[in-house]
N, C-alpha and C positions, 0 to 999 in steps of 0.2 A: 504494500500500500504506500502510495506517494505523501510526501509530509508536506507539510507547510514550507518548508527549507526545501525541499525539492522541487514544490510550483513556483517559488522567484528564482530556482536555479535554472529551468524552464526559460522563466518568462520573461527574465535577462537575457539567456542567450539568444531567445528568436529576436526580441531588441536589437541585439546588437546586429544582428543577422542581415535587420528589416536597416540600419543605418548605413549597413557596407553598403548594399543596394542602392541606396538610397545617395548616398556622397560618393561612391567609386562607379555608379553601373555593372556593378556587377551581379548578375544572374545566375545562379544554380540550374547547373545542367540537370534532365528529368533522365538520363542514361551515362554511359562511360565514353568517356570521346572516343570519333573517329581514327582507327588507325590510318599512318601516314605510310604510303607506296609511292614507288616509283618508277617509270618505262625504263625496261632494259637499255634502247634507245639510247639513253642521257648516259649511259653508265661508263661510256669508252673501255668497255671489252665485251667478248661477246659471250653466249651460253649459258652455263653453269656457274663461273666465276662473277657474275653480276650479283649472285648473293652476297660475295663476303665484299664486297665492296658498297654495297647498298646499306650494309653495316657498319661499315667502315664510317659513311655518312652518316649513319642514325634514324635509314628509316627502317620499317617493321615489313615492308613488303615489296615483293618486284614486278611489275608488269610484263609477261616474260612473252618475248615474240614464239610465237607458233611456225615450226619452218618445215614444212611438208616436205622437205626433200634434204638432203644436207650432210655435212659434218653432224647439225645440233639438231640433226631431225628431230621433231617430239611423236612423229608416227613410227618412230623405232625405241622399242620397248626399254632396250638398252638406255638410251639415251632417258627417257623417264627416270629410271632408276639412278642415274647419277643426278640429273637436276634434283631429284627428292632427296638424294642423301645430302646434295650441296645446301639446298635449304636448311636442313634439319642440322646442319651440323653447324649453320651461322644465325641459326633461329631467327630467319627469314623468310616470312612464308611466301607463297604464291597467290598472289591479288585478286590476278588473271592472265587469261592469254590475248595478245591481239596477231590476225593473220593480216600484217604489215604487207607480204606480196600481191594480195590482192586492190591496193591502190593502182598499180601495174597492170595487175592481169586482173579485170575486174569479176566480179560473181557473176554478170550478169554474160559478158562476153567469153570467159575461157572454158573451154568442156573440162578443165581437171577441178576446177575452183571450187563447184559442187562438193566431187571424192573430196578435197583439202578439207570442206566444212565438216564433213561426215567424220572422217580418222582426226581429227579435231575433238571431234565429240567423245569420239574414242577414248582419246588421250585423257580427255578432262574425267571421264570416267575412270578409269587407270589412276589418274594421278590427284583423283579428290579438289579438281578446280573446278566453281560453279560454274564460271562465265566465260566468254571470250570474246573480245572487241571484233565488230567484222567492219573494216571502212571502206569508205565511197568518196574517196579522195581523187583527185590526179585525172586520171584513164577512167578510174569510177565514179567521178563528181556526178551526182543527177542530177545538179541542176545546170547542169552543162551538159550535162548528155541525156535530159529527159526520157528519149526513146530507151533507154534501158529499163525502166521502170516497169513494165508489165515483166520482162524477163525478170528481173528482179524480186515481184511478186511470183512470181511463177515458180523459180527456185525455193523459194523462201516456206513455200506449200508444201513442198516436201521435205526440206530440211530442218519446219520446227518441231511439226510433230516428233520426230528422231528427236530432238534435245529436248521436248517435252515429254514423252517416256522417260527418259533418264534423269530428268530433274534439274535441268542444263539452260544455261540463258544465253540467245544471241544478243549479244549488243550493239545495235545499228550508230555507228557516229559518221554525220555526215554535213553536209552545209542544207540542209534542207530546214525550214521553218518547221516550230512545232507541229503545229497546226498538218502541216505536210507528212511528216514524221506520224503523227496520229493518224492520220489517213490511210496511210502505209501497212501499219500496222493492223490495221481495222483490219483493212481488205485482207491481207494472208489471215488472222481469225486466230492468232496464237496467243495464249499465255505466255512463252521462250521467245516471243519476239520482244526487246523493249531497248530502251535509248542510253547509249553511252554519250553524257553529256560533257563538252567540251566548252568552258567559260570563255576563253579567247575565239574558240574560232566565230563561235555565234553573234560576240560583239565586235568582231572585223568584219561580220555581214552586215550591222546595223540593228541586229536585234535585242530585243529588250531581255538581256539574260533570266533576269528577277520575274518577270512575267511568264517568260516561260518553264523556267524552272519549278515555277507552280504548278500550271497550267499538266504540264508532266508530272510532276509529284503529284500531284490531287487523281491522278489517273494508276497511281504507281508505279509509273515508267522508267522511272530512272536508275539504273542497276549501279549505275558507277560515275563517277563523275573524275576530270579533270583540273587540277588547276594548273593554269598555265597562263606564263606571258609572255613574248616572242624574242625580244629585246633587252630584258630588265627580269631581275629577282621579283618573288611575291611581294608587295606589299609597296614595290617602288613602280609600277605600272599603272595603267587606268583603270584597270578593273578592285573593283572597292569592296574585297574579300570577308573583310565583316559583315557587307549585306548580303553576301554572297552564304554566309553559314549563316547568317540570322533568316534565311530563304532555306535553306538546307532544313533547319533545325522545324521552321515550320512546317514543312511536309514529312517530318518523320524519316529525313534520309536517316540509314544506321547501315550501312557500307564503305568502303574504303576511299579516302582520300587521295589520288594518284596524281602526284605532281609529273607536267611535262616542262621541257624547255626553261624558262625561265632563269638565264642564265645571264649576266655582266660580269667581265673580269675573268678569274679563275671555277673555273667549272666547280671544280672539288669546294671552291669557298661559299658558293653561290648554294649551292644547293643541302650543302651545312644550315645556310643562315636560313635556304626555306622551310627545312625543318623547325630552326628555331622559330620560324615565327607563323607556322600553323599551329605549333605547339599552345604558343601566348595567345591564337585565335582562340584557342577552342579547351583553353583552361586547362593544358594535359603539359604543366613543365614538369 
């Protein structure tokens, strides 16, 4: 039973609580922050060695490229089993995978791109990863190559159900409007289809990041998100990363944070201090 001394020990504390709040802005998160990842990509070596180096920096996770054919193939079993042990052994996990080749060789025009999605799927089964980035960059921009878009849907019919049996998420990042992106989505009819969201690319289109970020979350589309900025570290660019998680935190994102790019100076220094200051975003020093 609580005493008298125990309800002003109480009723002090949430005082003071209700003060920090109050004089600092500061807010009590309703979960445990997001962990911080990062594209193999930024990492300047390739494969398996992007774990211990991605610790080296300080984040918790790698965005690991998916290479259907290779030295680093991940459709060869082998090759699995050493990325798993390279993780485990720098207690780095895997984020996710992105199939980077197919900005080149797009999904909608190459006949192997399909099989790539598929032993993809595979892999991520095999190697306990939900998601995998699929982009529409370059050769597969859609909004510069609209007529890909029914092929697009069309593949996309066959290859969710596969990652919807398994439990598996495609994630579309591309320059398409949300709005568009939904539409997309709609029409192939899948749960395994949903959006890998990219905060710079969509405000070098002109779009209202915050809005759609909602707009997608309210939907819960958004499997993973990016932060990036092309020129400059986090927090020294235009994009205004506070509203960016106070956007996040309102849709219940609770996935990983995967920084790209975002680079001035020295690589290794750069992406040090992005650490540090998603950290100081998101109350997790």
């Amino acid at each position: 039973m609580k005493t008298r001394r125990d309800f002003f020990k109480i009723t002090l504390g949430s005082l003071l609580l209700a003060d920090a709040v109050s004089m600092f802005g500061m807010k009590p998160r309703s979960r445990a922050p997001w962990k911080i990842g990062i594209c193999d990509w930024d990492l300047h070596t390739t494969g398996y060695n992007s774990f211990a180096v991605a610790r080296e920096l300080g984040f918790e996770g790698v965005q690991v490229s998916y290479q259907p054919e290779g030295q680093d193939s991940l459709a060869d079993k082998a090759n699995q089993t050493k990325f798993l042990e390279a993780a485990k052994k720098s207690g780095v996990s895997i984020a996710s995978f992105c199939i980077g080749l197919m900005n080149s060789q797009p999904l909608a025009t190459t006949p192997e791109a399909e099989d790539w999605v598929k032993d993809c799927i595979n892999a991520m089964v095999e190697m306990n990863v939900e998601q995998v980035l699929v982009p529409f960059f370059g050769n597969a921009d859609l909004t510069q190559h609209k007529e890909q878009i029914p092929l697009v849907v069309e593949k996309f019919k066959r290859l969710a159900p596969i990652a919807e049996k398994n439990n598996k998420i495609l994630a579309v990042e591309s320059y398409l409007t949300a709005e568009e992106v939904l539409k997309l989505i709609d029409v192939v009819g899948s749960n395994a289809l949903k959006v890998y969201y990219d905060v710079r690319n969509s405000s070098d289109k002109g779009y209202d990041i915050f809005y759609e970020i909602e707009l997608l979350g309210k939907n819960k589309l958004i499997s993973q998100i990016h932060f990036k900025e092309n020129h400059s570290r986090l927090g020294e660019g235009s994009i205004n990363f506070t509203k960016v998680c106070e956007t996040l935190e309102k849709i219940d994102y609770d996935d990983w944070v995967i920084v790209e790019s975002a680079t001035s100076g020295d690589w290794k220094e750069s992406h040090i201090a992005n650490v540090q200051f998603i950290r100081k975003l998101i109350g997790n020093q």
